[in-house]
C-alpha positions as CSV (number, residue, x, y, z in Angstrom):
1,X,0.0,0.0,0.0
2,X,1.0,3.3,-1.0
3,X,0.2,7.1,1.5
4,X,0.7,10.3,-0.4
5,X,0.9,12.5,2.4
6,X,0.7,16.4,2.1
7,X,3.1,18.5,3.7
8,X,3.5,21.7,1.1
9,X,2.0,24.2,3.9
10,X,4.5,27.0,5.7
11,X,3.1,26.5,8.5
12,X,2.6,30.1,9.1
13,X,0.8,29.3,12.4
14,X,3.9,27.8,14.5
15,X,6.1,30.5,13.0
16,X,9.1,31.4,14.1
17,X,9.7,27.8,14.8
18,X,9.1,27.7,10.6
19,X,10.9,30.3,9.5
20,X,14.1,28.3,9.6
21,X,12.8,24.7,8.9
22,X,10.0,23.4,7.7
23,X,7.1,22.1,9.9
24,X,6.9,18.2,9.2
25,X,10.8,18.3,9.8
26,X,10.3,20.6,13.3
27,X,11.0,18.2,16.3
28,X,8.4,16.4,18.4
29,X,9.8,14.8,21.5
30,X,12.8,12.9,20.1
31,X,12.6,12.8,15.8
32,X,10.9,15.2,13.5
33,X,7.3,15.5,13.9
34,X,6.5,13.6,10.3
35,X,8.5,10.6,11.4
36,X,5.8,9.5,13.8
37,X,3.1,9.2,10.6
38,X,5.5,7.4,8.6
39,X,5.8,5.3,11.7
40,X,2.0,4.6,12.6
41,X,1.4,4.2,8.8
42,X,4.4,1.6,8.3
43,X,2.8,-0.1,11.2
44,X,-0.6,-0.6,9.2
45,X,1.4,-2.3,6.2
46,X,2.6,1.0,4.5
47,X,5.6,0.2,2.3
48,X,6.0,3.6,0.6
49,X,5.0,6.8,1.5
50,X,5.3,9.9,-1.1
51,X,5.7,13.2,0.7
52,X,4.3,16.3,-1.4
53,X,6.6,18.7,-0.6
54,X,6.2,22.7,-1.4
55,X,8.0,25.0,1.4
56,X,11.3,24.1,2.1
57,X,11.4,20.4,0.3
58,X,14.7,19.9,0.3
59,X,15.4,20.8,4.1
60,X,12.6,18.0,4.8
61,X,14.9,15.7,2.5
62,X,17.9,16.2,4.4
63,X,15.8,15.3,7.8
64,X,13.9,12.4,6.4
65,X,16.3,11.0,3.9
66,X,14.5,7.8,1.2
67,X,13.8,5.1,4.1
68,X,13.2,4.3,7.9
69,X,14.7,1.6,9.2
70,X,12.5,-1.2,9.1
71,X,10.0,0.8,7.8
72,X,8.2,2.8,4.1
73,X,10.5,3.9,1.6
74,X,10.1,7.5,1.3
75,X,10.0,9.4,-2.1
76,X,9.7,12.8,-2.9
77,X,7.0,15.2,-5.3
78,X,7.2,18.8,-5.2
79,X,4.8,21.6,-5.9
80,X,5.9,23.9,-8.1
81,X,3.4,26.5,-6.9
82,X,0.6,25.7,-4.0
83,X,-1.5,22.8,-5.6
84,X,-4.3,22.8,-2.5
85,X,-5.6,19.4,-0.9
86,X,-5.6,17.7,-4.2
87,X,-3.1,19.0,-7.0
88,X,-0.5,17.3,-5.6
89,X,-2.4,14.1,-6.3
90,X,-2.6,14.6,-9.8
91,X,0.8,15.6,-9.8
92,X,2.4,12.8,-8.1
93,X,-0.1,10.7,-10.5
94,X,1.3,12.4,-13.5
95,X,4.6,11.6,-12.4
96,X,4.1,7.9,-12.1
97,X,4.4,7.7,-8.4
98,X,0.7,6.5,-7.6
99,X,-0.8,3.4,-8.4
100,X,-4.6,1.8,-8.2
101,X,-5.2,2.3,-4.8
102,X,-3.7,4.8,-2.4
103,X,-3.9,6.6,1.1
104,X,-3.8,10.2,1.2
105,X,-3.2,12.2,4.7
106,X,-2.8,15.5,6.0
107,X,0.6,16.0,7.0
108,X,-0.3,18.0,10.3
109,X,-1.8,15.0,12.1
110,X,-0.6,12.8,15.0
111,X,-2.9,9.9,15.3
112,X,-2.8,6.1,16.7
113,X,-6.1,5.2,14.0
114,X,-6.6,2.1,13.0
115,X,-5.9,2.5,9.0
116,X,-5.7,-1.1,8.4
117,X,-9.7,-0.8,8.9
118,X,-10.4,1.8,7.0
119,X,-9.2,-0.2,4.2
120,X,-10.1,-3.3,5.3
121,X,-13.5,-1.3,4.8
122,X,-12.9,0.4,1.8
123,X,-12.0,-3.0,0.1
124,X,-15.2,-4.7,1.3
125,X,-17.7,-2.0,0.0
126,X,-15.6,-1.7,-3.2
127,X,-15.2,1.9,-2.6
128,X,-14.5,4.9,-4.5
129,X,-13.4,6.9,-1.5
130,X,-13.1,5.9,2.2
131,X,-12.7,8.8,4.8
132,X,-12.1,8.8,8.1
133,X,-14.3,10.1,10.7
134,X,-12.9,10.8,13.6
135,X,-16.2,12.4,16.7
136,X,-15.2,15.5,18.5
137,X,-16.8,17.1,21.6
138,X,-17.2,20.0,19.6
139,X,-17.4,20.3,16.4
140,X,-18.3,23.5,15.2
141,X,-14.6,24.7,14.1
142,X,-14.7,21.8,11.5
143,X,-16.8,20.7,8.6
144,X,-19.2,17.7,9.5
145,X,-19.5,14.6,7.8
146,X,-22.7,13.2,7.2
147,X,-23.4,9.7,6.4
148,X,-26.4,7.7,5.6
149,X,-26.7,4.4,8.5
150,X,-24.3,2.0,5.7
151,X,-21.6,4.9,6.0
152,X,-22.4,5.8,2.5
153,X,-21.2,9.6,3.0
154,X,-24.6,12.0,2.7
155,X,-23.5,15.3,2.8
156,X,-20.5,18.1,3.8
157,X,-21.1,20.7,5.8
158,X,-18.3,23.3,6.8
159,X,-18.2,25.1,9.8
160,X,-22.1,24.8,11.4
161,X,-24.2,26.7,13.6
162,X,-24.9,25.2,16.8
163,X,-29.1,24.1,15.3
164,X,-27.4,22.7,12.6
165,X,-25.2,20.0,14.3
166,X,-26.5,16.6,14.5
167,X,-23.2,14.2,14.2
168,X,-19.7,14.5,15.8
169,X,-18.2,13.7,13.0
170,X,-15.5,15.4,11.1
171,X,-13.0,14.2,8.5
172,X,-9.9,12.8,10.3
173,X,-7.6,13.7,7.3
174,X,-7.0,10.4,6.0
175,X,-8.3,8.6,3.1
176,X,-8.4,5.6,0.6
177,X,-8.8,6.5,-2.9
178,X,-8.9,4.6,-5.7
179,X,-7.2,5.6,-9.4
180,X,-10.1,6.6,-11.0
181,X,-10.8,9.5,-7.9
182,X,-7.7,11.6,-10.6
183,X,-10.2,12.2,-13.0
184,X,-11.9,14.5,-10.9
185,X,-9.0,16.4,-10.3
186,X,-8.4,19.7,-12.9
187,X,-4.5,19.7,-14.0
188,X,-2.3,22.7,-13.5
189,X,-3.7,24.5,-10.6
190,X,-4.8,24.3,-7.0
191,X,-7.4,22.0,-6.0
192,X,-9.1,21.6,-2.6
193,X,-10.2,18.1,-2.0
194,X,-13.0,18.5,0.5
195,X,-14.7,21.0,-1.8
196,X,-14.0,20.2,-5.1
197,X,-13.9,16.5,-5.5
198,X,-15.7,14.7,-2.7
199,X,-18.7,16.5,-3.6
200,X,-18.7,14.6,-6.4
201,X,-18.2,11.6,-4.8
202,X,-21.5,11.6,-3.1
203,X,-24.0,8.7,-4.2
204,X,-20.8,7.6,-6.2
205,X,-19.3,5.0,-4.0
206,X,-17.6,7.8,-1.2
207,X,-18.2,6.2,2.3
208,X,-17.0,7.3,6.0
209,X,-16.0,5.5,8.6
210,X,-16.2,6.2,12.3
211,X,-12.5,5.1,14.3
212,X,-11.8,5.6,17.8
213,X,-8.3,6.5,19.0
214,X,-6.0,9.8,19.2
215,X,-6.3,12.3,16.9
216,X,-4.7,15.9,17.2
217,X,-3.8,18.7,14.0
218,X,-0.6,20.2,16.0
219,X,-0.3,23.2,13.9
220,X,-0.6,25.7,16.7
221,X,1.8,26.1,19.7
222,X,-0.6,25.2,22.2
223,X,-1.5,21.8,20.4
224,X,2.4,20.6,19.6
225,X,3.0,21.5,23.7
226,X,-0.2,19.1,24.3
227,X,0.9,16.5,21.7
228,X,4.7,16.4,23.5
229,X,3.0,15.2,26.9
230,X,0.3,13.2,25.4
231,X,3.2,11.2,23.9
232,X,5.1,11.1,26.8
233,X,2.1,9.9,29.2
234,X,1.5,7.4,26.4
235,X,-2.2,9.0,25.3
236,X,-1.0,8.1,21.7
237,X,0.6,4.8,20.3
238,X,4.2,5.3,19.7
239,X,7.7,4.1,19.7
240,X,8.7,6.8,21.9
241,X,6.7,5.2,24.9
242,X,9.6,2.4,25.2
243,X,11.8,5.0,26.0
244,X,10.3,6.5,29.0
245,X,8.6,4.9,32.3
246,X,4.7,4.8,33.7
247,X,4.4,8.1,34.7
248,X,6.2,9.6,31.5
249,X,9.8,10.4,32.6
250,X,13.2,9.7,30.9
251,X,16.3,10.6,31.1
252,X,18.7,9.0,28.8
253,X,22.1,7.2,29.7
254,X,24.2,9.9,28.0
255,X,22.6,12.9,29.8
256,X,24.4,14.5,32.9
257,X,21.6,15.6,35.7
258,X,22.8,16.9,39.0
259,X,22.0,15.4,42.3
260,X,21.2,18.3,43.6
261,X,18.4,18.9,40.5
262,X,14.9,18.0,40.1
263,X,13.3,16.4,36.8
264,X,9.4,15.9,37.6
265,X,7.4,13.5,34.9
266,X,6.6,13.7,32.7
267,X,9.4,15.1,31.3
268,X,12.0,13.8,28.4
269,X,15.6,14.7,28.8
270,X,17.9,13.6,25.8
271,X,21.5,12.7,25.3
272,X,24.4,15.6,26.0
273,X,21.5,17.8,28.1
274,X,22.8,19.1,31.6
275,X,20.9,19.9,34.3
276,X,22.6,22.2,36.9
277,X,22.7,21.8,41.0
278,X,19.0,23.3,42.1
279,X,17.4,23.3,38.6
280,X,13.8,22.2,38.7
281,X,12.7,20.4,35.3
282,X,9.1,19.4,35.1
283,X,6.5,18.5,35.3
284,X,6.0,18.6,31.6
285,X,9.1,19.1,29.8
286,X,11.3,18.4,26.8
287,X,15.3,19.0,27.0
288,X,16.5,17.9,23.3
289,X,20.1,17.3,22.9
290,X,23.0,19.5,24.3
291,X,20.7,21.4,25.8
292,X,22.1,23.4,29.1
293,X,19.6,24.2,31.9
294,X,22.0,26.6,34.8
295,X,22.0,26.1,38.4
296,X,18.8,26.9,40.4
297,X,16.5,27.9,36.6
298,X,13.3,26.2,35.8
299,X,11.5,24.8,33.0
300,X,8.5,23.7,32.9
301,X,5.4,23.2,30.1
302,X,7.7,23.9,27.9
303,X,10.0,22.1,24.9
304,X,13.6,23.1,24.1
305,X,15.0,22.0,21.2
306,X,18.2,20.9,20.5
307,X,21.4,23.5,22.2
308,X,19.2,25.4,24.0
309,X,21.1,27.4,27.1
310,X,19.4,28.6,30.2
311,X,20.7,30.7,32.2
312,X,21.1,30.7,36.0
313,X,18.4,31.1,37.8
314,X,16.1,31.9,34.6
315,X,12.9,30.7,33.9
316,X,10.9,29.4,30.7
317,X,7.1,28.1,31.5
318,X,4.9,26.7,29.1
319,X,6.8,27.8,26.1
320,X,8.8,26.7,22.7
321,X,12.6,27.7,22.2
322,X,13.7,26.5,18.5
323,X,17.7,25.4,18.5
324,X,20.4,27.2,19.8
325,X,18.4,29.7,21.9
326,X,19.9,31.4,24.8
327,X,18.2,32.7,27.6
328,X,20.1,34.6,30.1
329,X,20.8,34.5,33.7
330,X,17.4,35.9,35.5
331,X,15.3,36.2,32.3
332,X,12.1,35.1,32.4
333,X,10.2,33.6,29.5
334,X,6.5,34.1,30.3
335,X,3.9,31.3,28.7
336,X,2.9,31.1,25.1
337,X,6.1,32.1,24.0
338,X,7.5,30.9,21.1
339,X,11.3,31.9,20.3
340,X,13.0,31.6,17.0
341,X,16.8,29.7,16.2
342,X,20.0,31.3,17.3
343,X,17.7,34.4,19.4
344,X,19.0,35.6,22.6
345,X,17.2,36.9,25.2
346,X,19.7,38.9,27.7
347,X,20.0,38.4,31.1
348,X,17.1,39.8,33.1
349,X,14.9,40.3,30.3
350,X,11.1,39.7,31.2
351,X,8.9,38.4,27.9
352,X,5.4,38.6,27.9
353,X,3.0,36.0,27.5
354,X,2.8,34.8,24.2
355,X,5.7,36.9,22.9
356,X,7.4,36.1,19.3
357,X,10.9,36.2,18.9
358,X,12.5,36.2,15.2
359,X,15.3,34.2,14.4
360,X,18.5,35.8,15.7
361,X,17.2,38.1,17.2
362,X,18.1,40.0,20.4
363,X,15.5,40.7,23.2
364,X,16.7,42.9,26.1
């Protein structure tokens, strides 16, 4: 089985973390965030997955490289301009990179769903299209799915007022197409999916399927904070969950953490980090590598990715510092904040909440 997934986006809402890389190759936890949905989807038989690259492709090369270990192949199509939810379909299509049958997935997605149903469903109602549903608590951000009671899908609807919602389910982002779904797709420009073709689809052999599981679009700050402890407390299925203990902590062999410090789970400290005499780390945190934390600073609900240096006695709560920031002695990095690669904040510097901080920049 073959999963086109799409990852052309800027990711203009976790910016400045995207400035500098793009947002399938950004960190989460311990690899780049894309890694764990070429993970979950070699784990439902995937054996090559085509990433349709726009923004920065070749930086997501270098991080992904052709192949995991054990795991999909990965190959490579790239936009020449935005192609929407769809042109990148027909593009990989036209470049001979799909064949009868095919997932396609939103690249912004970390999920434990059971794919192999879905198909296993799309293959027994000889589909045209499979979606998944996934129910939400509320679901009038989203577009609902409606479905007749054999999952035949009934109808779209985007974005409903509150009389108007009578189902909790919305499109999970994931789907099984078959070959024939290209010749609903218009060549040469952008396409959205969910508006263009599925539509068409209707009373055409386009079914839904309700799965259970985790299911979380992390393209906003507060969601990729929220999908770093769900994986550490093991809320979603992943390979990272080997690595850590019940209640979500671990520090690895190669780390140096004083006696004098404190690390409180869950909380994922990674190879070459130090943790200085009185530092508090935790509850909810992420040290990448060669990350320094000073005597007596804190961190906590917060990820700091990889040569990060903080200060003594500073503090960072609930917050994302991209590689190689430096906070100094006595700052204070208030929550929501999100600081690009390579800035500096000086010593005794007090951010606001939910301050933005460019890539090299200086904040005094």
């Amino acid at each position: 089985m073959q999963a086109l997934v799409l990852v052309g986006g800027e990711g203009t809402r976790l910016r400045p973390l995207t400035l500098t890389q793009p947002k399938p190759a950004v960190p989460l936890v311990d690899r780049p965030f894309i890694r764990f949905m070429v993970d979950w989807l070699g784990r439902h038989g995937v054996s090559e997955v085509i990433m349709a690259c726009g923004f920065r492709a070749e930086d997501l090369r270098a991080s992904l490289g052709d192949e995991v270990p054990g795991g999909p192949a990965i190959r490579y199509v790239e936009e020449p301009e935005p192609l929407g939810t769809a042109g990148p379909i027909r593009l990989a299509a036209e470049e001979g990179l799909l064949g009868e049958r095919f997932l396609v997935l939103n690249g912004d997605v970390l999920t434990d769903l059971d794919l192999s149903a879905l198909i296993a469903s799309h293959t027994e109602r000889r589909a045209t299209g499979s979606l998944a549903l996934y129910p939400v608590a509320d679901p009038s951000s989203y577009g609902l799915v409606r479905t007749h009671p054999d999952g035949a899908v009934k109808e779209f609807l985007e974005k409903p007022d509150p009389a108007e919602i009578d189902t909790d389910l919305i499109s999970a982002g994931a789907y099984v197409l078959e070959r024939s779904v290209i010749d609903l797709i218009p060549a040469g420009r952008a396409v959205s999916i969910e508006r263009e073709v599925f539509p068409r689809l209707v009373g055409a052999g386009l079914y839904g399927l309700r799965l259970e599981g985790y299911w979380m679009d992390i393209g906003t700050p507060t969601r990729y904070l929220q999908a770093s402890w769900d994986i550490l407390e093991g809320r979603v299925t992943t390979q990272v969950g080997a690595r850590v203990n019940e209640a979500g902590l671990g520090i690895d062999e190669h780390a140096e953490v004083d006696g004098a410090a404190t690390v409180d789970a869950p909380a994922l400290v990674e190879s070459g980090a130090t943790v200085a005499e009185g530092a508090v780390v935790g509850p909810r945190a992420v040290l990448m590598r060669d990350v320094e934390v000073g005597p007596s600073a804190r961190v906590s609900g917060s990820v700091l990715l990889p040569g990060c240096t903080i200060g003594e006695g500073a503090s960072v709560s609930d917050s994302i510092l991209a590689a190689g920031v430096e906070v100094g002695a006595g700052a204070v990095i208030a929550p929501g904040s999100v600081i690009g690669e390579n800035a500096r904040i000086e010593p005794g510097t007090v951010l606001e909440a939910e301050a933005r901080v460019e890539p090299g920049g200086v904040y005094t």
